[in-house]
C-alpha atoms as one frame of an Amber mdcrd trajectory, in Angstrom:
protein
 113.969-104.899 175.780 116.912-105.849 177.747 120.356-105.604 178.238 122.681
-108.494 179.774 124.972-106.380 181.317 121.910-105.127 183.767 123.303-106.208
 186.751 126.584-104.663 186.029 127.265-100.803 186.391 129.994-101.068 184.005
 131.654 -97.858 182.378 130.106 -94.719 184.063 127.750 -92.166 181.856 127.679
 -88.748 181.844 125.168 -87.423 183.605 123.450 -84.307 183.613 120.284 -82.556
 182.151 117.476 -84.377 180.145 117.937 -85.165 176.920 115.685 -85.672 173.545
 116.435 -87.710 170.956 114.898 -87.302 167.512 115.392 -89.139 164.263 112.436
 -91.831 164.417 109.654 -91.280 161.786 107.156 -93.078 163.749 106.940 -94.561
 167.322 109.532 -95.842 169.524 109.261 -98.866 171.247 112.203-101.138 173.030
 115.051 -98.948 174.019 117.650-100.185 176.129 121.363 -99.036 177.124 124.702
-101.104 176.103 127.291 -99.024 177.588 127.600 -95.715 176.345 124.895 -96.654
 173.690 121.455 -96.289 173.432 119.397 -98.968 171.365 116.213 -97.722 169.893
 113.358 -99.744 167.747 110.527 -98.437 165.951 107.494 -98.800 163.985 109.563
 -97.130 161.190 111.093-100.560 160.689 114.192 -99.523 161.903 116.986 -99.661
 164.969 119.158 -96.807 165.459 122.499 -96.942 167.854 123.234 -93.425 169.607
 125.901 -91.909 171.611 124.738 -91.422 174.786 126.849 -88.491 175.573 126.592
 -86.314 172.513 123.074 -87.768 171.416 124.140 -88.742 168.170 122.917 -91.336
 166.137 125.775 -93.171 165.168 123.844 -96.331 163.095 120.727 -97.284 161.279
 120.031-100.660 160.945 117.679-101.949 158.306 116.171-104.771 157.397 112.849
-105.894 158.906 110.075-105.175 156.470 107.784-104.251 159.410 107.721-102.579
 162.664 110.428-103.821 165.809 108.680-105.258 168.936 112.106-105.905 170.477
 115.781-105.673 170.827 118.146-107.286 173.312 121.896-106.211 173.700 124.453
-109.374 174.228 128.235-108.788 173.934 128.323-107.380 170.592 125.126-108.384
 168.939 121.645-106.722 169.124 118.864-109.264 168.620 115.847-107.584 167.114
 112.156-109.160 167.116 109.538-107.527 164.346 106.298-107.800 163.199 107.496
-109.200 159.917 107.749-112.654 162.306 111.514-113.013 161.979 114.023-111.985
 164.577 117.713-111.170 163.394 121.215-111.083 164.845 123.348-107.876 164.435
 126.830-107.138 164.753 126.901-103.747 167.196 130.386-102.766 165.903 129.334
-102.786 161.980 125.738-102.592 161.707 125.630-105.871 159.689 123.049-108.455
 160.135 124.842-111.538 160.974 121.398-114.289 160.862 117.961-114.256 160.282
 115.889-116.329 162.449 112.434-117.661 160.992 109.852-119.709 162.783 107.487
-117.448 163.932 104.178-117.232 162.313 103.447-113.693 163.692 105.232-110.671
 164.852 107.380-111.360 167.273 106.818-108.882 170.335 109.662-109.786 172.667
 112.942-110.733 172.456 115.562-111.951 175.506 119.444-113.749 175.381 121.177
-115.783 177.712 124.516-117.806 177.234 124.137-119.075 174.217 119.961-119.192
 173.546 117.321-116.223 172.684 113.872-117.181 173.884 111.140-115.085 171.471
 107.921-114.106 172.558 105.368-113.920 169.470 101.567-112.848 168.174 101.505
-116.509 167.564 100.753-117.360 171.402 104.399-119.505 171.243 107.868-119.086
 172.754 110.444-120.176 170.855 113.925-121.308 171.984 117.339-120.783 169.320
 120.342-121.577 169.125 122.240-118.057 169.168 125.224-119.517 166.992 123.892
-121.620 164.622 119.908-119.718 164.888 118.045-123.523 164.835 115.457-123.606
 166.981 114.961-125.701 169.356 111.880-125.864 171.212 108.485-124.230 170.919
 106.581-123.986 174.558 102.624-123.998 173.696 100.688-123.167 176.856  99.237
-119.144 176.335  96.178-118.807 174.324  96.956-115.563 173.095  99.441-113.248
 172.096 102.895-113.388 174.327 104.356-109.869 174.724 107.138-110.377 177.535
 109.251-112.721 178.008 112.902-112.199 180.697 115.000-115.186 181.552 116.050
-115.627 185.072 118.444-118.747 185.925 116.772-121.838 183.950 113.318-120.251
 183.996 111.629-118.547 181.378 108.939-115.724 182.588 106.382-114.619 180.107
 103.385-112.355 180.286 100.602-112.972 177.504  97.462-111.531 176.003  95.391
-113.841 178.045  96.322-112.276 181.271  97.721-114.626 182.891 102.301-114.730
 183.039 103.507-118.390 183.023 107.026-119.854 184.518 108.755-121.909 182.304
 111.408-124.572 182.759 114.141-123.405 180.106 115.673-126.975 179.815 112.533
-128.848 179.552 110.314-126.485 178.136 107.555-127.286 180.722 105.538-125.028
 182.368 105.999-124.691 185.814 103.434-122.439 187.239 100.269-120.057 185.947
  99.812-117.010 187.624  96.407-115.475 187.407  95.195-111.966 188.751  95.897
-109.398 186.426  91.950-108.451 184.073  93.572-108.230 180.968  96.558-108.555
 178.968 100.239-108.589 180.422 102.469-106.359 178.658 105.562-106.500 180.661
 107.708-108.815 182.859 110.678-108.375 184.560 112.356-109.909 187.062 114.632
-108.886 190.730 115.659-111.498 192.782 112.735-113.694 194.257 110.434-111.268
 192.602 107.887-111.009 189.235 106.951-107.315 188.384 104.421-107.518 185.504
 102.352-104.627 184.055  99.443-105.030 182.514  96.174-103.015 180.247  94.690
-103.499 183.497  96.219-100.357 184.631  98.331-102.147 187.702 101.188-103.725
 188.025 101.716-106.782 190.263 104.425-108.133 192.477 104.350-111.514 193.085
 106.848-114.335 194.997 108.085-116.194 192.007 109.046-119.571 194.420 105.316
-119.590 195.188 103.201-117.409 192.551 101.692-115.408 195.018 100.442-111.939
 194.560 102.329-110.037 197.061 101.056-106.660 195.910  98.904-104.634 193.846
 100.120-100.840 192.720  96.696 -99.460 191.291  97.562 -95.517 190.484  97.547
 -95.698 186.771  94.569 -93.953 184.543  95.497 -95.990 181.381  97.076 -99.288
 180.416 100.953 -99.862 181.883 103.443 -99.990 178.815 106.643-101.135 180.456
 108.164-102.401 183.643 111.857-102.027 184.823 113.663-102.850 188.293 116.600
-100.523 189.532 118.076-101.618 192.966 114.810-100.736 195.119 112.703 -99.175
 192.508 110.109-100.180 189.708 109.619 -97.813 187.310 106.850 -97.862 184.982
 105.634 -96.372 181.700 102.173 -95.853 180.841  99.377 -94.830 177.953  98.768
 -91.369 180.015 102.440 -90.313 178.385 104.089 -90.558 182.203 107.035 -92.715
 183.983 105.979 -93.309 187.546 108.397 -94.950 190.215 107.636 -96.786 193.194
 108.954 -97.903 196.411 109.708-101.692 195.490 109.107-102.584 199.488 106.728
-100.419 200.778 104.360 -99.972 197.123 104.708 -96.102 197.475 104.710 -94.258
 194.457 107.424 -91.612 195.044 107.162 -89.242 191.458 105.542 -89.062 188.824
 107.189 -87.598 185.429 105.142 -86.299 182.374 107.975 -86.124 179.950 106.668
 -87.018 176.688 103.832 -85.837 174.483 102.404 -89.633 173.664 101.963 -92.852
 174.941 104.893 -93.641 177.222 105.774 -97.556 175.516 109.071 -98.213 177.121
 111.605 -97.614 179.456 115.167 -98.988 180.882 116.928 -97.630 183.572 121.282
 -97.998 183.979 123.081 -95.956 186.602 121.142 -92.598 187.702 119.089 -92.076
 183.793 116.080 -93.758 182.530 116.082 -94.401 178.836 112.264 -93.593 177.316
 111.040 -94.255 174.036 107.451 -92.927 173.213 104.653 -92.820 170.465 105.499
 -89.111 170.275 108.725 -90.513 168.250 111.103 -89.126 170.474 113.937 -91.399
 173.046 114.653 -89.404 176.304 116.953 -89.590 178.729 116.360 -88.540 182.172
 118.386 -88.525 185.347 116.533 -89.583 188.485 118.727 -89.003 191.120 117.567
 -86.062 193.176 113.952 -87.718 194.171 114.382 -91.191 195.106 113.767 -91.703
 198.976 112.465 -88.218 199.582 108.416 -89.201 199.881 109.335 -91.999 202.274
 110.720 -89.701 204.706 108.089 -87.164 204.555 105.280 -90.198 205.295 107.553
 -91.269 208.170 107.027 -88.086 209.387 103.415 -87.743 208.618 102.966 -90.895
 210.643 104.582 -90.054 213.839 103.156 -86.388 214.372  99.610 -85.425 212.918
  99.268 -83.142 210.445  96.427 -81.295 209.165  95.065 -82.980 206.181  94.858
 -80.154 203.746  99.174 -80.226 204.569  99.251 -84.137 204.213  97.529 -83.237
 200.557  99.868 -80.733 199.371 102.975 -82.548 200.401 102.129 -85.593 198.522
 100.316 -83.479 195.865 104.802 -82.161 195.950 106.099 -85.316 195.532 104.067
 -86.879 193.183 102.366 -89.286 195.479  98.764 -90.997 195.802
């Protein structure tokens, strides 16, 4: 779902109007953005590499034998997870699969890289551990009782949000578990991690912010009508993707929603954000790619304002009603 070169703006996209990107037969779920590509997987089985800029597809990479839960961009290899329980290595350059990596018992939902390891999140209720050179693996951390569909890496810890509703914390060089953290009703779809700071979202129809030194809940953003897809952090924003085919972004600090965008005709199942565009793959088949940078910070301003002089409510309605607010 991710990208190691996250934290690094790295060469500059074109920006401008939104973009659609077509050439999935059925839905897609992890995208992500290595430079100036875009990374798609889908139920079709397959991964397709696009230019970014002219919205071609430039590859098609096949051969899982059933739909991908997850792909991860390091250097010049894409690491795919699929629900034929295997994960493989590919070379970004050629297309070629350089390894396939078996273990797994059931589809593997989430894949994540770091130095030389990829930590796989699986059906199976395991995470796995490998050896991105030679593909051994080397541990298996047994803890969640069901499924595991998230897992991000930050320093030596391993964060992972499972089917049982609870997201665990994970020593990466032991393979104990640290910490449970329990709150979220049902299951944990997404993790991701800024700083001090677990986002999860969950078919609970929140997503959570808690204090990963301590596991505490430090807030609750309930807005969502249906179950939250996917969960990305971009400098002070979260954005999310949910069932009710919209991308909603909040206020990291404050918990304000500040827009809401219905741009797909399905289930919203993923998102990553680089620079000023967020990347969205959806059950409706299609990838798009949307700049954000004329709303962020707007809504804030107006509430400051709200909050100093009083305005009549049916005003206070429509301006939020404006900017997408709740």
């Amino acid at each position: 779902m991710s990208d190691e070169s996250t934290g690094n703006p790295g060469q500059q996209i074109q920006l401008g109007k939104s973009k659609i990107l077509e050439g999935h037969t059925s839905y897609v779920n992890p995208v992500l953005i290595k430079d100036n590509l875009i990374i798609s997987g889908s139920g079709d089985k397959t991964i397709k590499i696009w230019d970014i800029n002219t919205s071609e597809c430039l590859k098609t990479l096949e051969g899982h034998n059933n739909g991908i839960g997850s792909v991860f961009a390091k250097d010049n290899l894409i690491i795919s997870g699929s629900g034929d329980t295997t994960i493989r290595i590919w070379d970004i350059n050629t297309g070629e699969c350089l390894k396939t990596l078996k273990g797994h018992t059931m589809g593997v939902k989430s894949v994540f890289a770091k130095d030389n390891l990829i930590i796989s999140g699986s059906a199976d209720t395991t995470i796995k551990i490998w050896d991105i050179n030679t593909g051994d693996c080397l541990k298996t951390l047994k803890d969640h009782k069901y499924w595991v569909w998230s897992v991000f890496v930050k320093d030596n810890l391993i964060i992972s949000g499972s089917e049982d509703k609870t997201i665990k914390i994970w020593d990466i060089n032991t393979g104990r578990c640290l910490k449970k953290l329990e709150g979220h009703t049902s299951a944990v779809w997404s993790v991701f991690v800024k700083d001090n700071l677990i986002i999860s979202g969950s078919s609970d129809k929140t997503i959570k912010i808690w204090d990963i030194d301590t596991g505490r809940c430090l807030k609750t953003l309930e807005v969502y009508k249906w179950s939250v897809g996917s969960v990305f952090v971009k400098d002070n924003l979260i954005i999310g993707s949910s069932w009710d085919n919209t991308i909603r972004i909040w206020d990291i600090d404050s918990g304000i929603c500040l827009k809401t965008l219905k741009c797909h005709r399905d289930t919203v199942r993923s998102v990553f954000v680089k620079d000023n565009l967020i990347i969205s793959g959806s059950s409706d088949k299609t990838i798009r790619v949307t700049p954000i940078s004329q709303f962020p910070g707007e809504l804030p301003i107006f509430r400051s304002v709200m909050d100093f002089y009083y305005l009549a409510p049916h005003l206070e309605r429509e301006i939020l009603d404006y900017f997408g607010g709740e």
